[in-house]
C-alpha positions as YAML, in Angstrom:
chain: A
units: angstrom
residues:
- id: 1
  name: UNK
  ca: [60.84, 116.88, 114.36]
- id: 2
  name: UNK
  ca: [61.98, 116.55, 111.11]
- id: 3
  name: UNK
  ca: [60.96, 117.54, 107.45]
- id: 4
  name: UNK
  ca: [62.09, 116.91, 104.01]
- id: 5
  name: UNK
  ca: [60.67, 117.85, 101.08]
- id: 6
  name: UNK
  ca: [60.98, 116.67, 97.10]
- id: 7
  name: UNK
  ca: [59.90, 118.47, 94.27]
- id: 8
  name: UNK
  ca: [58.70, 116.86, 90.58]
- id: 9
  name: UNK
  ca: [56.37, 117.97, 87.68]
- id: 10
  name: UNK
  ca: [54.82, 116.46, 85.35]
- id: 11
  name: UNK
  ca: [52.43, 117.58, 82.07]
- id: 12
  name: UNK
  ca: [48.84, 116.65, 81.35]
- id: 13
  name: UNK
  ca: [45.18, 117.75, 80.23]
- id: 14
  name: UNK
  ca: [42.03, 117.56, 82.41]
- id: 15
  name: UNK
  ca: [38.80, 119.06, 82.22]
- id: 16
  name: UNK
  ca: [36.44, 120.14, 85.62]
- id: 17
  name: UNK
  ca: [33.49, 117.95, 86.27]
- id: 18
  name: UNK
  ca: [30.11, 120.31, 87.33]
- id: 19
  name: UNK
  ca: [32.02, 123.16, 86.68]
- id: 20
  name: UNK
  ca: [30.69, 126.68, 85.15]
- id: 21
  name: UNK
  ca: [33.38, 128.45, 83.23]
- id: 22
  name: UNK
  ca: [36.49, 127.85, 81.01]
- id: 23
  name: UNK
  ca: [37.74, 124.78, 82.67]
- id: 24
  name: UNK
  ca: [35.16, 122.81, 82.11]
- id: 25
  name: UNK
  ca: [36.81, 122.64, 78.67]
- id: 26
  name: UNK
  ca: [39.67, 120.19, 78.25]
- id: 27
  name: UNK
  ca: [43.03, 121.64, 78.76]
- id: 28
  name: UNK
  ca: [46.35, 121.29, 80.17]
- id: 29
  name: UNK
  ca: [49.13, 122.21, 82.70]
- id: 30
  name: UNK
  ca: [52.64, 121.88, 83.40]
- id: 31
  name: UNK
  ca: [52.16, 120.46, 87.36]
- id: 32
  name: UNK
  ca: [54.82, 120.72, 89.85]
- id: 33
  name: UNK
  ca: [54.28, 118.44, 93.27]
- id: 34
  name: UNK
  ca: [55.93, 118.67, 96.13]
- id: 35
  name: UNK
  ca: [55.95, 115.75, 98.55]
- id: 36
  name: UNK
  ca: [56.59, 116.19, 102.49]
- id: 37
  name: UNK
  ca: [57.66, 113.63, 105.40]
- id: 38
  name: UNK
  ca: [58.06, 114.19, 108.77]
- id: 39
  name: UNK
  ca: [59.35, 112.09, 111.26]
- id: 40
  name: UNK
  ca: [61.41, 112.30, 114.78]
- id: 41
  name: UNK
  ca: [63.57, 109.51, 114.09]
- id: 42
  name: UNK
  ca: [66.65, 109.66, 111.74]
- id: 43
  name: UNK
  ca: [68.70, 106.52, 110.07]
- id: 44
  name: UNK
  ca: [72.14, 105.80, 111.09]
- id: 45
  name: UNK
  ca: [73.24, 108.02, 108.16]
- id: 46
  name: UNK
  ca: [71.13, 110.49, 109.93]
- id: 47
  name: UNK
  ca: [68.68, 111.03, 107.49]
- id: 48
  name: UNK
  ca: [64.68, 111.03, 107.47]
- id: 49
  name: UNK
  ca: [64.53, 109.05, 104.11]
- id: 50
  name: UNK
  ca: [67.02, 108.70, 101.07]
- id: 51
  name: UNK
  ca: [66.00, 111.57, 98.56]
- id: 52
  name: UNK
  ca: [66.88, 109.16, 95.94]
- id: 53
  name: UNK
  ca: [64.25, 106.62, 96.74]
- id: 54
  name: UNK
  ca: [61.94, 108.95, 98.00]
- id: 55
  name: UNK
  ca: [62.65, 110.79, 94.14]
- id: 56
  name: UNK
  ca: [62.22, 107.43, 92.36]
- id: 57
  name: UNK
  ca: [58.56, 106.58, 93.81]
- id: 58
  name: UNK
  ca: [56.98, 109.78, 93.46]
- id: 59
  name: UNK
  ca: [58.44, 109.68, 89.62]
- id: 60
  name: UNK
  ca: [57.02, 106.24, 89.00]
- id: 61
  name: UNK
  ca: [53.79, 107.56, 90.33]
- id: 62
  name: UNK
  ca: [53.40, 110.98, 88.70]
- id: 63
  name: UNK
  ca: [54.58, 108.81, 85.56]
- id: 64
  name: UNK
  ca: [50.63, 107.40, 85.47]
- id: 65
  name: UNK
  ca: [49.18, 110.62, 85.02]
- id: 66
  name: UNK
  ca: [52.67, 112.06, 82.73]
- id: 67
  name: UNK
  ca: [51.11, 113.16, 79.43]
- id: 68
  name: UNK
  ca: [47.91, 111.93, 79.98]
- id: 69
  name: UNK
  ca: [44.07, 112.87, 79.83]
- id: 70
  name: UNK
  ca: [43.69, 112.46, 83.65]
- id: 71
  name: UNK
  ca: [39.45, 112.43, 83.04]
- id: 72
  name: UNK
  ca: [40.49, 109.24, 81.45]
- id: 73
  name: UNK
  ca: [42.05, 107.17, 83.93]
- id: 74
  name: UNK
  ca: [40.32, 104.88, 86.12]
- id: 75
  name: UNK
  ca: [41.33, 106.70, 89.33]
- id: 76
  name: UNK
  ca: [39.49, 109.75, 87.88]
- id: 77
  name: UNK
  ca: [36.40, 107.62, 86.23]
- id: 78
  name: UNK
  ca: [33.93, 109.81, 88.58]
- id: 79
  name: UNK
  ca: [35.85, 112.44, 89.94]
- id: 80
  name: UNK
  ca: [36.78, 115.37, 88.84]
- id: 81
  name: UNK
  ca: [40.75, 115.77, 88.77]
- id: 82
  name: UNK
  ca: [40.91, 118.91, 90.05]
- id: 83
  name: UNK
  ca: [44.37, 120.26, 92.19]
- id: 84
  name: UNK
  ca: [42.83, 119.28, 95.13]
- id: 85
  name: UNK
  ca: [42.11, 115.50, 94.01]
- id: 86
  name: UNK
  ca: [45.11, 115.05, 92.71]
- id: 87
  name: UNK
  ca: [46.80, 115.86, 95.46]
- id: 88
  name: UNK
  ca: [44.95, 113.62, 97.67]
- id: 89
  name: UNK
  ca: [44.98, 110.60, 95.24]
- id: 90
  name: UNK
  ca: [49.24, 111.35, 95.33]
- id: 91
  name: UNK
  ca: [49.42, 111.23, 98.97]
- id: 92
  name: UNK
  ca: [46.87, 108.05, 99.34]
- id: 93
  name: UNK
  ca: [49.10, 106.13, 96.88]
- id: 94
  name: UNK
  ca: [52.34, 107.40, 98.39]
- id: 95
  name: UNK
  ca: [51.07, 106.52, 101.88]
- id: 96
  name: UNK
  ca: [51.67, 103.00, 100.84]
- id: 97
  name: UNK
  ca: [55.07, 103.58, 100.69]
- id: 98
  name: UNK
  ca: [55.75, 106.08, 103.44]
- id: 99
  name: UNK
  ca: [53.86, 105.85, 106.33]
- id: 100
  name: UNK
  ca: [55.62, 109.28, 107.61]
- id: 101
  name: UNK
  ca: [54.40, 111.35, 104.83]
- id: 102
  name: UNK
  ca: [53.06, 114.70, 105.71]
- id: 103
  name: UNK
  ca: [51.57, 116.74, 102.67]
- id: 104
  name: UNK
  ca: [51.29, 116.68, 99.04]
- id: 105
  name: UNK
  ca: [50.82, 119.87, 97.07]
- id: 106
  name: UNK
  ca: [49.54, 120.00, 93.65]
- id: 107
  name: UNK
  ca: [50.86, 123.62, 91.78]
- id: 108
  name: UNK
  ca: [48.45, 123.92, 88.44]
- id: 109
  name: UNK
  ca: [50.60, 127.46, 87.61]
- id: 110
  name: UNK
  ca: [53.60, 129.29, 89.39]
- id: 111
  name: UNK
  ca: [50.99, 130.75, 91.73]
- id: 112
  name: UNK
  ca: [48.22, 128.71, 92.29]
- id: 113
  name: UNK
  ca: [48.62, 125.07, 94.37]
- id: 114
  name: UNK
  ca: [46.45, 122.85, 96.78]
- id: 115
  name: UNK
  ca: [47.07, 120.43, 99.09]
- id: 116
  name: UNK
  ca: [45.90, 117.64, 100.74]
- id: 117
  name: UNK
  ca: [47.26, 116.04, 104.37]
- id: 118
  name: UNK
  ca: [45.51, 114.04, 107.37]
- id: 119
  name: UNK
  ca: [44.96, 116.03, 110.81]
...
């Protein structure tokens, strides 16, 4: 089995729905993602999947949220965009594109991430 992994960032402001404490404020974050795929099978170039493409999707995407209020976009109308959500709304919309994706992880600081994959 095979892995390969990408990493991006990107910067925006959120706020906590039903949440008790300073985050229910608006504030903001420099994000870093990282975006898995896993698969048995390589290409005749012997790779998993170009890094290029793979580089230029998950840019377009993380571009939506790029210096943005997430709490106003319609993905986010009634959910809160917490690490976790994000990370599962990136790997729902990336699914579209690579059916052999694995895991997305959402890092809010240099020590804190979630994730969100299918069992």
């Amino acid at each position: 089995m095979f892995e390969v992994m990408i990493e991006s960032h990107f910067s925006a402001a959120h706020h906590l729905l039903n949440y008790n404490g300073e985050c229910e404020r608006q504030h903001g974050h420099n994000w870093k993602v990282e975006v898995y795929l896993q698969g048995d099978t390589l290409d005749k170039s012997g790779i998993l999947v170009d890094f290029k493409i793979l580089k230029k999707e998950v840019n377009e995407l993380l571009d939506t949220l790029d210096h943005k209020d997430i709490n106003t976009l319609e993905m986010f109308k009634d959910k809160s965009p917490s690490s976790e959500n994000i990370s599962q709304y990136l790997y729902f919309e990336l699914k579209k594109k690579f059916e052999n994706i694995k895991k997305v992880s959402v890092w809010e600081t240099e020590n804190a991430c979630a994730s969100f994959f299918e069992e």
